[in-house]
N, CA, C and O atoms as a GROMACS GRO file, in nm:
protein
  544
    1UNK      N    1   7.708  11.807   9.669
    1UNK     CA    2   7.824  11.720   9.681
    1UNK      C    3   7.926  11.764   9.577
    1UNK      O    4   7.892  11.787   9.462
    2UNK      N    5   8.042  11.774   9.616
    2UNK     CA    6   8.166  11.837   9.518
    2UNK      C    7   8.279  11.703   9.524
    2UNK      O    8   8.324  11.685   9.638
    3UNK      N    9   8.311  11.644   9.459
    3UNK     CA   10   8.436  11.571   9.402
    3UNK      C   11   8.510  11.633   9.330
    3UNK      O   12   8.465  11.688   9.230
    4UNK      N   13   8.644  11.641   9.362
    4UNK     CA   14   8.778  11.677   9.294
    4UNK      C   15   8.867  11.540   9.269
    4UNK      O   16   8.905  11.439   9.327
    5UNK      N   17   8.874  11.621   9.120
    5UNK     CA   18   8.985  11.470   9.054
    5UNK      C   19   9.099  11.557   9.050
    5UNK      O   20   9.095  11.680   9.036
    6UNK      N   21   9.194  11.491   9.062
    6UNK     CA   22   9.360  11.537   9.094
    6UNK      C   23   9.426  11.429   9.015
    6UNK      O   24   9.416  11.307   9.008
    7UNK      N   25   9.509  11.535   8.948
    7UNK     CA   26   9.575  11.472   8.827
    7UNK      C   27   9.700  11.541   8.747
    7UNK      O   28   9.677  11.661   8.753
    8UNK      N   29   9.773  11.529   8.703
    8UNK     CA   30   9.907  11.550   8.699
    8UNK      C   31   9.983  11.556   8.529
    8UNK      O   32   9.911  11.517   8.437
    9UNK      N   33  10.066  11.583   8.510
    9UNK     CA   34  10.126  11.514   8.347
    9UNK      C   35  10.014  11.549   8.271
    9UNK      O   36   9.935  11.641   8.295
   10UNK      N   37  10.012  11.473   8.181
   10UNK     CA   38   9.882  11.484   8.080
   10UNK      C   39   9.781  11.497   8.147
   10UNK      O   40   9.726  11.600   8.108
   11UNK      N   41   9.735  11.460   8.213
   11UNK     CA   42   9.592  11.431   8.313
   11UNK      C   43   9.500  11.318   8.212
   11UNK      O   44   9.385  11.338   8.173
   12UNK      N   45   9.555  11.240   8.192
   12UNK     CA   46   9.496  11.097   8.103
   12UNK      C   47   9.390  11.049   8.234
   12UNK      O   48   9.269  11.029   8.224
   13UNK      N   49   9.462  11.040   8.337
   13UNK     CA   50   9.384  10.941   8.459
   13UNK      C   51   9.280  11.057   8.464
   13UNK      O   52   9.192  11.032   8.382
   14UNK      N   53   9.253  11.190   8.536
   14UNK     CA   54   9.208  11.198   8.537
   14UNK      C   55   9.106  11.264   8.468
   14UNK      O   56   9.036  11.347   8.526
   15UNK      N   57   9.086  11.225   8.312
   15UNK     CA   58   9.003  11.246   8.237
   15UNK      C   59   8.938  11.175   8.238
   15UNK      O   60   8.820  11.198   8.263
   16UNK      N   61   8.983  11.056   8.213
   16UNK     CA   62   8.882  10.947   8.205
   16UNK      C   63   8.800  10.932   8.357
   16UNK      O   64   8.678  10.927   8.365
   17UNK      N   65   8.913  10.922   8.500
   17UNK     CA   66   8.770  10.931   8.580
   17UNK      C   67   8.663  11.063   8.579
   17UNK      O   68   8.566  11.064   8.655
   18UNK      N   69   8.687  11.155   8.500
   18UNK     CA   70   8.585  11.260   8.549
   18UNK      C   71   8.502  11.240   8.429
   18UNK      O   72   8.406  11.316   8.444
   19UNK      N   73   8.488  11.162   8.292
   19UNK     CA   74   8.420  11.127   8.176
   19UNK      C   75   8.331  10.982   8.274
   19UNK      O   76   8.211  10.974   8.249
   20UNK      N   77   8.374  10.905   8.350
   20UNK     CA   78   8.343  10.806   8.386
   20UNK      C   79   8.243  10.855   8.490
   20UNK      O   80   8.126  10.824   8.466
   21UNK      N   81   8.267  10.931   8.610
   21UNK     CA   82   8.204  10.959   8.702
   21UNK      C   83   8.062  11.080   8.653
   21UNK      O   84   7.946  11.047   8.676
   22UNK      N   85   8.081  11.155   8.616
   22UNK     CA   86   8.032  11.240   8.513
   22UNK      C   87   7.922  11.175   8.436
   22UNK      O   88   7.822  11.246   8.426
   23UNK      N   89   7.913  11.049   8.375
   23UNK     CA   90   7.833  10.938   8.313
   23UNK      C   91   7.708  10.884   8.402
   23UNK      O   92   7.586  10.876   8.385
   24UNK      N   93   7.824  10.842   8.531
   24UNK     CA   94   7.710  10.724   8.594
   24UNK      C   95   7.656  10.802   8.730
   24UNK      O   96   7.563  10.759   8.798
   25UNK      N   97   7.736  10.936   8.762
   25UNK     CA   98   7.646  10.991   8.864
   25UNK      C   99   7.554  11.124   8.840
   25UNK      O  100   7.558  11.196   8.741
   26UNK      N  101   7.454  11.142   8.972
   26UNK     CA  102   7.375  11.285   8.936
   26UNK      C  103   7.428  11.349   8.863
   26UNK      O  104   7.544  11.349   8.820
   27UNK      N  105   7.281  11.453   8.832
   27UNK     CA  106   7.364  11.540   8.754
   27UNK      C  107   7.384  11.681   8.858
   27UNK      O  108   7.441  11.780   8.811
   28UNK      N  109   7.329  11.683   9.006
   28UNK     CA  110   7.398  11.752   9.062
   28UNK      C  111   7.475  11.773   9.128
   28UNK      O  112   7.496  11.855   9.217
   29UNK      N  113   7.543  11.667   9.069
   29UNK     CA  114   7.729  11.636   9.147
   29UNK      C  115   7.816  11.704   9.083
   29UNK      O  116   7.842  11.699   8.963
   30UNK      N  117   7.881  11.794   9.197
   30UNK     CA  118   8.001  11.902   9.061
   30UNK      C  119   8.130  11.842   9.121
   30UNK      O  120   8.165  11.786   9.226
   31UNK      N  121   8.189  11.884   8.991
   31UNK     CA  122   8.314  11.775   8.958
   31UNK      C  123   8.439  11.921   8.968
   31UNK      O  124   8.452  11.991   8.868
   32UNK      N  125   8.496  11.944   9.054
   32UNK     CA  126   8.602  12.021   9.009
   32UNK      C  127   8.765  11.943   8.987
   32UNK      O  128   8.830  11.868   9.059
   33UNK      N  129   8.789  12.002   8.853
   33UNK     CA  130   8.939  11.958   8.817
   33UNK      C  131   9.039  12.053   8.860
   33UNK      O  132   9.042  12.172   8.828
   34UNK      N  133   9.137  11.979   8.952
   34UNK     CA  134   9.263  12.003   8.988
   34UNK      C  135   9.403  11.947   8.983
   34UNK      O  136   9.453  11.857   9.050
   35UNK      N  137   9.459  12.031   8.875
   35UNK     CA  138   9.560  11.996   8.787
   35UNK      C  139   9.700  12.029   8.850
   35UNK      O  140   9.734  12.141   8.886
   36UNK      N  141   9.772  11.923   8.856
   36UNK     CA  142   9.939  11.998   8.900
   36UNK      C  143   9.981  12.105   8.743
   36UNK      O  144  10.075  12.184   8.735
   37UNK      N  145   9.928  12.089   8.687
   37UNK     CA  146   9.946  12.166   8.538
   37UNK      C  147   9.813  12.220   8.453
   37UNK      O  148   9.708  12.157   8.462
   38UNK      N  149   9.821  12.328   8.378
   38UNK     CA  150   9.782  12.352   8.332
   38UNK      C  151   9.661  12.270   8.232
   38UNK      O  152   9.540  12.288   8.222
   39UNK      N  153   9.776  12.154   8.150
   39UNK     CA  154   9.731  12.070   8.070
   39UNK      C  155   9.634  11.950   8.112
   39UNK      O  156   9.534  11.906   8.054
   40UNK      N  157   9.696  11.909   8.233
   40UNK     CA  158   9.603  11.809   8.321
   40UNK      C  159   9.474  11.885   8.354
   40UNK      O  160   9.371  11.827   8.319
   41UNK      N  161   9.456  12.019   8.424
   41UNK     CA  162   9.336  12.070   8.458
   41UNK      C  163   9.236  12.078   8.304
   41UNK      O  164   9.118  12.044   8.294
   42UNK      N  165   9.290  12.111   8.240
   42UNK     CA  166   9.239  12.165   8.102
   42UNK      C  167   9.140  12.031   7.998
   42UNK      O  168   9.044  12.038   7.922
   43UNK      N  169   9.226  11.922   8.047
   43UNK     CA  170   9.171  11.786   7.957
   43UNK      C  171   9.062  11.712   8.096
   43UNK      O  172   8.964  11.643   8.071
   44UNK      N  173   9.102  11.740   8.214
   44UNK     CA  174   8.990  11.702   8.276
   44UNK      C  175   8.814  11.801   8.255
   44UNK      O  176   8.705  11.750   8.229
   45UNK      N  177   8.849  11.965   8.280
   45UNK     CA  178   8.762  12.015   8.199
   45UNK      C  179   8.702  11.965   8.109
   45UNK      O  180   8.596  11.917   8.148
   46UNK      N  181   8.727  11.948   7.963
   46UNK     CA  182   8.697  11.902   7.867
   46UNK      C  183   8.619  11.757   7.874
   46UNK      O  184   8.536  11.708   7.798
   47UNK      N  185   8.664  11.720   7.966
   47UNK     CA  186   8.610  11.543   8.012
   47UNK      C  187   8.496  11.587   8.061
   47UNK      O  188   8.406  11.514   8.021
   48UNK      N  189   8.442  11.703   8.153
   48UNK     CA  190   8.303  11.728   8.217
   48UNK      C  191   8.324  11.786   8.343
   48UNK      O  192   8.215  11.790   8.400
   49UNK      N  193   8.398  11.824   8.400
   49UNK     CA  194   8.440  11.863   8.531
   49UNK      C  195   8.353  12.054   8.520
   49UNK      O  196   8.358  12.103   8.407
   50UNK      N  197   8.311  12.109   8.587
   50UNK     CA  198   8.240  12.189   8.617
   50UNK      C  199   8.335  12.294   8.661
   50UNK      O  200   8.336  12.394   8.589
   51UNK      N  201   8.403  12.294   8.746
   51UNK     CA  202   8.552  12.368   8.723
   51UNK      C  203   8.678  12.325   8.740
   51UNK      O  204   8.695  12.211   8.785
   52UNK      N  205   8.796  12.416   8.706
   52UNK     CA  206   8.901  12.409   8.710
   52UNK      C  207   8.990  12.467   8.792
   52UNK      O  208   8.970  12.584   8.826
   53UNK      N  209   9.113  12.390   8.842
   53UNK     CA  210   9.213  12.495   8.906
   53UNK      C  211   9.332  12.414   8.903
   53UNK      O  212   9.341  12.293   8.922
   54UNK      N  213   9.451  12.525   8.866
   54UNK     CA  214   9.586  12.410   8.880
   54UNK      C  215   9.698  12.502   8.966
   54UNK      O  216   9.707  12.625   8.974
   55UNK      N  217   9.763  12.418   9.013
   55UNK     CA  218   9.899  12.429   9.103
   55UNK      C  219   9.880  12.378   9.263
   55UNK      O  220   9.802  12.300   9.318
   56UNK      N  221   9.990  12.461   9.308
   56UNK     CA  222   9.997  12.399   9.464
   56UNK      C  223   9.867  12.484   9.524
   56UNK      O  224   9.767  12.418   9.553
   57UNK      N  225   9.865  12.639   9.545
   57UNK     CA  226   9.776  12.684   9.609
   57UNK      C  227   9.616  12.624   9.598
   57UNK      O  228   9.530  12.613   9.686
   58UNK      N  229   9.615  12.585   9.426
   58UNK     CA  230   9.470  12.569   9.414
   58UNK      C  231   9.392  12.425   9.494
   58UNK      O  232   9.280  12.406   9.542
   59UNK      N  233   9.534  12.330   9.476
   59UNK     CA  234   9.547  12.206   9.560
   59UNK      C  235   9.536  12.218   9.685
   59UNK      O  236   9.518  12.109   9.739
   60UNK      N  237   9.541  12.312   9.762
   60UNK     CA  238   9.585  12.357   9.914
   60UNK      C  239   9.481  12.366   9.967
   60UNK      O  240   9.443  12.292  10.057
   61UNK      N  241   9.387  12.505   9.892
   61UNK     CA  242   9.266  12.573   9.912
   61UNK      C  243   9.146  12.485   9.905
   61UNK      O  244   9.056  12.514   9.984
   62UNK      N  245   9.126  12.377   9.821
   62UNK     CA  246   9.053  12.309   9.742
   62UNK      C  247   9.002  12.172   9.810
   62UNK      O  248   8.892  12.117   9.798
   63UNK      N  249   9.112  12.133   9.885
   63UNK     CA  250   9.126  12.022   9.926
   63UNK      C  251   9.059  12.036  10.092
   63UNK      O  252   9.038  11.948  10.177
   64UNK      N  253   9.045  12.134  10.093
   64UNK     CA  254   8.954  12.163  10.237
   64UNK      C  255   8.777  12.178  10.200
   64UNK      O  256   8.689  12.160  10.285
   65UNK      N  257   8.752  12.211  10.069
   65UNK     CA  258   8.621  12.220  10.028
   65UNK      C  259   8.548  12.111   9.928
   65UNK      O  260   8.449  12.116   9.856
   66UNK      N  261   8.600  12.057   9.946
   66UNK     CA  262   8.482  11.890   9.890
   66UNK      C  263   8.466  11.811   9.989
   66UNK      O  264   8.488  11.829  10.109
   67UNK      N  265   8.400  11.660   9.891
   67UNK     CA  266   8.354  11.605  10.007
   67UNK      C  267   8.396  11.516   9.938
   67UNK      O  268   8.325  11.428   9.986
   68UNK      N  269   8.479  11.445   9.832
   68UNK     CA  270   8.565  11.322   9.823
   68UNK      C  271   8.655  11.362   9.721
   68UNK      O  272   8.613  11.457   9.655
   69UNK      N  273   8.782  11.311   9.684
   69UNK     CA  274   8.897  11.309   9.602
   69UNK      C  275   8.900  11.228   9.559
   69UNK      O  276   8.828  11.153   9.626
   70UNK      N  277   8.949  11.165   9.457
   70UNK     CA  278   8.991  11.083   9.358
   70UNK      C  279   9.094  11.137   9.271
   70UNK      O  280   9.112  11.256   9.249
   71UNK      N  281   9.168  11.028   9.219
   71UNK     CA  282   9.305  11.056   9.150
   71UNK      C  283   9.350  10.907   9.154
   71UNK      O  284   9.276  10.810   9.172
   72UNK      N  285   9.516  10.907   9.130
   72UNK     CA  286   9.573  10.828   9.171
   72UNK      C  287   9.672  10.830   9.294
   72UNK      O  288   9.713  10.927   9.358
   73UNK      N  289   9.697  10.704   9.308
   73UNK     CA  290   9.752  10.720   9.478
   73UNK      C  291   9.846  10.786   9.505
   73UNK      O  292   9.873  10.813   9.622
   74UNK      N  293   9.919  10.828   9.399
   74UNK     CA  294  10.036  10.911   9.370
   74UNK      C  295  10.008  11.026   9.466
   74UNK      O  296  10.102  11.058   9.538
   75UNK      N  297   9.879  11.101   9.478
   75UNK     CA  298   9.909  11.185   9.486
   75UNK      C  299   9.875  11.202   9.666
   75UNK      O  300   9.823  11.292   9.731
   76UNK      N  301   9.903  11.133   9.685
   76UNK     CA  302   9.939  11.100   9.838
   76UNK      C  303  10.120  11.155   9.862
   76UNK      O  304  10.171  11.196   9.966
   77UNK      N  305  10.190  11.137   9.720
   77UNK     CA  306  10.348  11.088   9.799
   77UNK      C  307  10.405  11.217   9.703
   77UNK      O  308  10.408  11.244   9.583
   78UNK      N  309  10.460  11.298   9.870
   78UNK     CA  310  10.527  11.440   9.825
   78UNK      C  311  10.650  11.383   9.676
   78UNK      O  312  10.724  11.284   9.676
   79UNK      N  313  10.634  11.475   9.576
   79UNK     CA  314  10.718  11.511   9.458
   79UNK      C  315  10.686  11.342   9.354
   79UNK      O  316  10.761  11.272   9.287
   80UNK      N  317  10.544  11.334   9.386
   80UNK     CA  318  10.480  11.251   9.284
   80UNK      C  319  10.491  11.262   9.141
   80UNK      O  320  10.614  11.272   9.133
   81UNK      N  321  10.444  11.269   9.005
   81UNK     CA  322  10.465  11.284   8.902
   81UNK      C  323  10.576  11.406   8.854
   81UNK      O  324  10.566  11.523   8.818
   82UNK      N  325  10.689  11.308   8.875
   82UNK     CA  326  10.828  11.354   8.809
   82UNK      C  327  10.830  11.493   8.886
   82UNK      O  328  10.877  11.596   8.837
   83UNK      N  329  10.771  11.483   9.016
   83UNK     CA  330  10.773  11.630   9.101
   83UNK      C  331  10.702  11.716   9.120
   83UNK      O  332  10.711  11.805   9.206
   84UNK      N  333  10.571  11.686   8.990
   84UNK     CA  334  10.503  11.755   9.008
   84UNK      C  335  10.388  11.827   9.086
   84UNK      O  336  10.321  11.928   9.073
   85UNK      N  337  10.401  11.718   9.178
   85UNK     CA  338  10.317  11.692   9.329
   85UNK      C  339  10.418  11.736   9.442
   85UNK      O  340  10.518  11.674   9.477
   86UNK      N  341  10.374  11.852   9.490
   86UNK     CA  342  10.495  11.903   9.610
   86UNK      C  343  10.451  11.828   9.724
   86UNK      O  344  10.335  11.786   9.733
   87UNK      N  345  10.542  11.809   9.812
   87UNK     CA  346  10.534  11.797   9.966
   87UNK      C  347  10.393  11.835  10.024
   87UNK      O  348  10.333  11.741  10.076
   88UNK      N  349  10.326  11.962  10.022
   88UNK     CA  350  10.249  12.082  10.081
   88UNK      C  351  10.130  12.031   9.968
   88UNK      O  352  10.032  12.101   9.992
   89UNK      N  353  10.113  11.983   9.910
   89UNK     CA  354   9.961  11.951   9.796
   89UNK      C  355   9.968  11.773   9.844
   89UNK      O  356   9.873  11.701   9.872
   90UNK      N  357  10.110  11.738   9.841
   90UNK     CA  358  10.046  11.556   9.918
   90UNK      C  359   9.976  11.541  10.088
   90UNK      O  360   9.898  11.457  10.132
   91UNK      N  361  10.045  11.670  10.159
   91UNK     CA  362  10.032  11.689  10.317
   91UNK      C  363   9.884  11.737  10.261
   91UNK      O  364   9.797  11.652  10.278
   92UNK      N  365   9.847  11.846  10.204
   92UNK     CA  366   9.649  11.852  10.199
   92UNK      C  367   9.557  11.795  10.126
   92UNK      O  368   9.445  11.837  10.098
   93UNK      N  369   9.634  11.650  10.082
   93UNK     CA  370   9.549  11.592  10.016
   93UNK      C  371   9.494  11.489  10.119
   93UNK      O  372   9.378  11.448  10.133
   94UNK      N  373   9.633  11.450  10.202
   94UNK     CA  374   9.642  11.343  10.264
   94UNK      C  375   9.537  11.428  10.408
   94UNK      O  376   9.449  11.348  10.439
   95UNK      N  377   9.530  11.515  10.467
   95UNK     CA  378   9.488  11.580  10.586
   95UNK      C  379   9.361  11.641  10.560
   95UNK      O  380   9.278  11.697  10.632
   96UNK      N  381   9.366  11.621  10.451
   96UNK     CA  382   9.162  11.668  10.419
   96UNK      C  383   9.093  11.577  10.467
   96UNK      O  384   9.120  11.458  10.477
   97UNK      N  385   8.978  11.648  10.508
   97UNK     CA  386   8.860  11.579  10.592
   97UNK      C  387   8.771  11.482  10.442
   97UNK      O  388   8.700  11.384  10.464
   98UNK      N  389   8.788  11.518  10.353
   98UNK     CA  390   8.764  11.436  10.250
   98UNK      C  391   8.757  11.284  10.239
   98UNK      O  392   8.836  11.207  10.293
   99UNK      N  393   8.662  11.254  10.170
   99UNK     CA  394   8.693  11.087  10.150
   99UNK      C  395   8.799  11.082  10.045
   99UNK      O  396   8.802  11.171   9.960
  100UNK      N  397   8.900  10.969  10.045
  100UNK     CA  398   8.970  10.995   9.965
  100UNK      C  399   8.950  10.868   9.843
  100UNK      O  400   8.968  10.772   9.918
  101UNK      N  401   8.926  10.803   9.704
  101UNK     CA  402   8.871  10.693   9.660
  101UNK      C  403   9.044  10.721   9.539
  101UNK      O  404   9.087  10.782   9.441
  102UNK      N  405   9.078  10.625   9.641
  102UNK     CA  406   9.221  10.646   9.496
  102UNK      C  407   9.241  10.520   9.421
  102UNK      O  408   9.201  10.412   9.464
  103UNK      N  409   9.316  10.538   9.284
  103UNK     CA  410   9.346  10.405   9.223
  103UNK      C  411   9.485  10.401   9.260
  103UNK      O  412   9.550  10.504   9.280
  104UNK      N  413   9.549  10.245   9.275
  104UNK     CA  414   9.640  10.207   9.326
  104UNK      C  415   9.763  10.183   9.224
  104UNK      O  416   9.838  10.085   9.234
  105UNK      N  417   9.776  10.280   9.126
  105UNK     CA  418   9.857  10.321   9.052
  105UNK      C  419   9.992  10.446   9.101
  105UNK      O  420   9.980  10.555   9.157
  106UNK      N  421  10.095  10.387   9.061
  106UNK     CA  422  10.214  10.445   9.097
  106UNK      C  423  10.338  10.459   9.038
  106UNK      O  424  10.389  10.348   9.023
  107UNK      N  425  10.409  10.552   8.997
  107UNK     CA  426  10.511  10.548   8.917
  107UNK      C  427  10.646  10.611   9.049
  107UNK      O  428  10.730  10.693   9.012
  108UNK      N  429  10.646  10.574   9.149
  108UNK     CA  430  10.701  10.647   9.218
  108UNK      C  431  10.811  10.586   9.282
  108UNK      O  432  10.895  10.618   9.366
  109UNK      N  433  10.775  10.461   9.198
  109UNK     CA  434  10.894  10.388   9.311
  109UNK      C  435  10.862  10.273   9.432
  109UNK      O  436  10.931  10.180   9.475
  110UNK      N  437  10.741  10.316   9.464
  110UNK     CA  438  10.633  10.225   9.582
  110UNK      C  439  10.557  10.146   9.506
  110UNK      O  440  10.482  10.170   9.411
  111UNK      N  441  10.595  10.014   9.578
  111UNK     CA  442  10.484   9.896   9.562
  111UNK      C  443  10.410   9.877   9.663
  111UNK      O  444  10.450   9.829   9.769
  112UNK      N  445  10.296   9.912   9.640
  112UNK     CA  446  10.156   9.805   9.748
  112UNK      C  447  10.093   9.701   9.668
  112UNK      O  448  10.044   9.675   9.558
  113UNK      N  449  10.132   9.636   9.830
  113UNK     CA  450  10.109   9.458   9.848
  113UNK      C  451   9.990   9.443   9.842
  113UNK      O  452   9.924   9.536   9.889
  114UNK      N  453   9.902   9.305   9.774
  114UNK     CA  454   9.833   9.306   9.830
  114UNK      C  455   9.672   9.310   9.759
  114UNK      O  456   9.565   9.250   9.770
  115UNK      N  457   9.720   9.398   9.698
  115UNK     CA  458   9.656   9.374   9.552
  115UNK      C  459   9.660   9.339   9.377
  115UNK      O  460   9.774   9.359   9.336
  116UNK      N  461   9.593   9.306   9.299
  116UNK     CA  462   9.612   9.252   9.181
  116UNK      C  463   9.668   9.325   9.115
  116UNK      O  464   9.628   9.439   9.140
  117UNK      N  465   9.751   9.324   9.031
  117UNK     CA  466   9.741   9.365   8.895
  117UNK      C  467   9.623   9.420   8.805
  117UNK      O  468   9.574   9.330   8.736
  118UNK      N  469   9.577   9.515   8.790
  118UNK     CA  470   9.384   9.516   8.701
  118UNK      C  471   9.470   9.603   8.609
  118UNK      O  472   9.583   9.639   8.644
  119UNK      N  473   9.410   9.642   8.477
  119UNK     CA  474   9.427   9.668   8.394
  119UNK      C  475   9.284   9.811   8.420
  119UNK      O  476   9.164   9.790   8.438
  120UNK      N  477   9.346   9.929   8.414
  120UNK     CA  478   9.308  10.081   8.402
  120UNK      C  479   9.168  10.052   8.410
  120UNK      O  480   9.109  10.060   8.518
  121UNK      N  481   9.096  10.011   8.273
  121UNK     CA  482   8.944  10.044   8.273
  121UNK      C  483   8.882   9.956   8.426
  121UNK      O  484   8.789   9.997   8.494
  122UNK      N  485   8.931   9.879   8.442
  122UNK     CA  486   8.903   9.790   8.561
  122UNK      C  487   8.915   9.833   8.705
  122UNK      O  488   8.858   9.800   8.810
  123UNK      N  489   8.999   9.909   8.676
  123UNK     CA  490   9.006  10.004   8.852
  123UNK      C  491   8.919  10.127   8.846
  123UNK      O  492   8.875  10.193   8.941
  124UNK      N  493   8.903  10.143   8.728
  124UNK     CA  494   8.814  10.276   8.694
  124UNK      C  495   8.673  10.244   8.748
  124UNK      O  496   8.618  10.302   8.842
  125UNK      N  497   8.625  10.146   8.675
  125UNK     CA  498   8.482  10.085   8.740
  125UNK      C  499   8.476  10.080   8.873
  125UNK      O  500   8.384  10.140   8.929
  126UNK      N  501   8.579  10.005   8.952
  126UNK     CA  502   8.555   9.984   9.075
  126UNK      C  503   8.562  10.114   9.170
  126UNK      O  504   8.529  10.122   9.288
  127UNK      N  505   8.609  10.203   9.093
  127UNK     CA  506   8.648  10.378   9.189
  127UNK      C  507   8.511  10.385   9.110
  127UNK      O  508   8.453  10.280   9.138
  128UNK      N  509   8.468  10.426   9.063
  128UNK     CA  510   8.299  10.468   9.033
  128UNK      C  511   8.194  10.386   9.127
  128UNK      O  512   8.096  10.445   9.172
  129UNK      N  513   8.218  10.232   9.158
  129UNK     CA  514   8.133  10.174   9.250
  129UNK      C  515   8.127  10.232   9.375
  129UNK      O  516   8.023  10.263   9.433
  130UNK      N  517   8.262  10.249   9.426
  130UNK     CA  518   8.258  10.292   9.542
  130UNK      C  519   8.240  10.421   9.576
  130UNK      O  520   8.209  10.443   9.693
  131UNK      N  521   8.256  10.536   9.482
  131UNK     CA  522   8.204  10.680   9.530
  131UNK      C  523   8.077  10.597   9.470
  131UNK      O  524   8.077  10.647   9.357
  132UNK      N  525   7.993  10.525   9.469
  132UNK     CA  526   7.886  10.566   9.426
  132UNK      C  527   7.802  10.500   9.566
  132UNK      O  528   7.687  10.531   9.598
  133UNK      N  529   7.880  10.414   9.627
  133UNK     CA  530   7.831  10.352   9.746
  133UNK      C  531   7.822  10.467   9.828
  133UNK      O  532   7.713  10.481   9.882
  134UNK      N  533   7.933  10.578   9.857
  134UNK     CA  534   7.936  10.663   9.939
  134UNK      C  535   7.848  10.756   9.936
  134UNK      O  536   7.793  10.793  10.039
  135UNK      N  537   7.816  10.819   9.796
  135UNK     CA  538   7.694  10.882   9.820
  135UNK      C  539   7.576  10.898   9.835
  135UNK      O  540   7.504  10.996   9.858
  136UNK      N  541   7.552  10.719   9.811
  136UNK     CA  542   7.412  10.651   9.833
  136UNK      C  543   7.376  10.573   9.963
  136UNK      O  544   7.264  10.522   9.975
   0.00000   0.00000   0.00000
């Protein structure tokens, strides 16, 4: 089973989910980090991720070979973090046969209805419950 965390800017989000997921699942679950940047791929690494890859192509290629994603929802919506999310990496994130387990975090301009307000560590838990439902 392969999970890719997708993550952007600093890659804060997804450090912590790949330190989080990394914790509470197998240990033969590989975690690859995919970074719109350098710096995001690099601090998810460091969090436990098994490998690395950053930009559009690696997003492209990548997103056809796992079996769930995680990130934030951002990275659904072409020119997501201040752009750093093209059109062509939201179209194969969104068109992967992948499960997709996103947190409902957004700086983009879009509000979804519908749900609470939670505070980070709190959505974090609940994205760990549910890939964990999926692979069990």
């Amino acid at each position: 089973m392969r999970i890719a965390v997708i993550d952007g800017q600093g890659g804060g989000i997804g450090k912590h989910l790949t330190e989080r997921l990394r914790r509470e699942l197998p240990e033969n679950i590989e975690f690859l980090a995919l970074g719109t940047n350098a710096l995001a791929t690099s601090v998810m690494l460091r969090a436990g991720a098994n490998e690395g890859a950053t930009g559009e192509n690696a997003v492209l290629y990548n997103s056809l070979r796992v079996d769930i994603i995680v990130g934030p929802i951002s990275i659904l919506f072409p020119n997501a973090m201040l752009g750093e999310l093209t059109p062509k990496m939201a179209e194969a994130i969104a068109s992967s046969p992948a499960r997709k387990v996103l947190l409902p975090l957004s700086r983009s301009g879009i509000d979804i209805v519908g749900l609470k307000a939670e505070p980070l560590p709190h959505l974090i838990e609940e994205l760990v419950k549910k890939v964990k439902d999926i692979i069990t």
